[in-house]
VEXDREN-930364 format. One record per atom (N, C-alpha, C, O, CB): residue in three letters; z, x, y. Coordinates in steps of 0.1 Angstrom, whole numbers, plus 5000, padded with zeros to 4 digits. Each point is the difference from the previous one (the first is absolute). Last residue first. Glycine has a CB too. Layout:
VEXDREN-930364
ALAZXY ...
//
This chain:
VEXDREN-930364
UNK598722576467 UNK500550145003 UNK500150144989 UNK500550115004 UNK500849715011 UNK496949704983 UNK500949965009 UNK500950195002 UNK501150025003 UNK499149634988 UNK496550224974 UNK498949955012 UNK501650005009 UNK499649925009 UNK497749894979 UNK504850114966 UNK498650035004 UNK499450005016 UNK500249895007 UNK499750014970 UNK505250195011 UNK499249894996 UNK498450045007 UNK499750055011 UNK502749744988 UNK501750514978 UNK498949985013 UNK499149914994 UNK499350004990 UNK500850235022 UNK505549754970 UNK498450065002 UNK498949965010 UNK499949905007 UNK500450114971 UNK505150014997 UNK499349955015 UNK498450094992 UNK499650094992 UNK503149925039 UNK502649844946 UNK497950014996 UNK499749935011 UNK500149885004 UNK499350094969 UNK506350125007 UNK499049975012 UNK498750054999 UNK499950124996 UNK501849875018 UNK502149854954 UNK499150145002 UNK499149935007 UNK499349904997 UNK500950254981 UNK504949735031 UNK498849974995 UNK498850144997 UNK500150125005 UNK500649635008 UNK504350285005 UNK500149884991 UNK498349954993 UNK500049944989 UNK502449975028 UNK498550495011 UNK501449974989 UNK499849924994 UNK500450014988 UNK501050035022 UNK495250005017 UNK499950074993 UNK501149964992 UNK499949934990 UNK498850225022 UNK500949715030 UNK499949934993 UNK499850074989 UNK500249914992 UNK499249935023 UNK501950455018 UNK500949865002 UNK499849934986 UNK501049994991 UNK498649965038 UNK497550394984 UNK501350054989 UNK501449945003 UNK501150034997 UNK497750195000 UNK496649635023 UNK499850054988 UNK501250044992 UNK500249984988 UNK497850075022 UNK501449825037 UNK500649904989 UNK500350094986 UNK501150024994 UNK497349775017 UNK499050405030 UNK501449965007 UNK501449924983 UNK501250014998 UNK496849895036 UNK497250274961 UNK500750125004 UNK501049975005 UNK500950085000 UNK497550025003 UNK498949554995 UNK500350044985 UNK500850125001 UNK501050004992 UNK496949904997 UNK500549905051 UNK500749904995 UNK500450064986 UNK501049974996 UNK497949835018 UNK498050455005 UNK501150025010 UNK501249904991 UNK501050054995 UNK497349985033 UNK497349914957 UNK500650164994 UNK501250045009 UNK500750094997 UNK496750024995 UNK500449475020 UNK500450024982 UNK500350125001 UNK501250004997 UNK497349864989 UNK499350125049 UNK501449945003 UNK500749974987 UNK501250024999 UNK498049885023 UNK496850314979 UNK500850135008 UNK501649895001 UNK501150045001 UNK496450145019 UNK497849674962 UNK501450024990 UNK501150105005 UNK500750074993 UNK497849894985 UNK498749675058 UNK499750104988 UNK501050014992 UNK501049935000 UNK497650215012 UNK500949415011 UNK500950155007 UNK499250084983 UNK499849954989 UNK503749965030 UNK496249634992 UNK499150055003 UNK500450155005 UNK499650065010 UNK499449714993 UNK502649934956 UNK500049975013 UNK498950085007 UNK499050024992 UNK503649935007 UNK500550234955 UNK498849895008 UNK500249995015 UNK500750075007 UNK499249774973 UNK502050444966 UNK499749965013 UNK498649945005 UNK498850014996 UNK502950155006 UNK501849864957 UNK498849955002 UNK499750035015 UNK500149905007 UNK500249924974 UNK503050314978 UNK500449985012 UNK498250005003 UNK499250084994 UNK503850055009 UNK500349764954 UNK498850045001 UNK500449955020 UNK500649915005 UNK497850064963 UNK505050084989 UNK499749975011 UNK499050065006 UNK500250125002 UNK501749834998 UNK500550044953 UNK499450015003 UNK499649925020 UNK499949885001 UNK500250194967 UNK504450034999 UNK498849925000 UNK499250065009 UNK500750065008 UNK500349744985 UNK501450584991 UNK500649905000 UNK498249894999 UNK498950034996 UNK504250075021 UNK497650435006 UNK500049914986 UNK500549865000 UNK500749995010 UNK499650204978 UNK497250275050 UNK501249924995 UNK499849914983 UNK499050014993 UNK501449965037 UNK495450155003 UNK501350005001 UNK501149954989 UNK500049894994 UNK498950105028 UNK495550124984 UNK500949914996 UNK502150105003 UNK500550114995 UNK496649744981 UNK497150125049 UNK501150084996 UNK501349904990 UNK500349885004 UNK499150275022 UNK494549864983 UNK500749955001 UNK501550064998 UNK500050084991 UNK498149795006 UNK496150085003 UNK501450095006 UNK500849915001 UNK499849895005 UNK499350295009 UNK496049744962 UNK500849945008 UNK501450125004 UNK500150084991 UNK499049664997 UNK495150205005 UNK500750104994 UNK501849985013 UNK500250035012 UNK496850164976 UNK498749444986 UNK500850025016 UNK501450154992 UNK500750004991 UNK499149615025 UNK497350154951 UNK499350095007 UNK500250055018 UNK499450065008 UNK499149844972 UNK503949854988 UNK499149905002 UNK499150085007 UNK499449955010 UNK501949834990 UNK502850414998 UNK500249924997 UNK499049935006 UNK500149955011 UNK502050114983 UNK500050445001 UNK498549974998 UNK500349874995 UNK500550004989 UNK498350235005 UNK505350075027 UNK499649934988 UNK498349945002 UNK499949955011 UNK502949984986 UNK501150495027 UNK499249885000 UNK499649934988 UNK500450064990 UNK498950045027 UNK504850205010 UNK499549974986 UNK499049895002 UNK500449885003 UNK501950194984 UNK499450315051 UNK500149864997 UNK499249974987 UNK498850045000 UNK501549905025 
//
């Protein structure tokens, strides 16, 4: 997983696919096990049409 150093938070993140840009944010009170289930199900659904950008949001998994 390709990370980035952003504000001294060391961030992970996967980009998918091309096109406009679609950023996938998970939340709520479910870890990133349900983001990574939900992105493994989508990912090469929404890919065709967007470059999909999920990443591990801070402190949440």
């Amino acid at each position: 997983m390709p990370e980035q150093l952003i504000n001294g938070y060391q961030m992970h993140y996967e980009v998918y696919g091309q096109g406009q840009p679609l950023v996938m944010i998970h939340g709520g009170l479910g870890g990133g096990e349900g983001c990574a289930a939900f992105v493994d199900h989508h990912a090469s659904t929404l890919s065709r049409q967007f470059k999909l950008i999920v990443y591990d949001r801070r402190a949440a998994g």
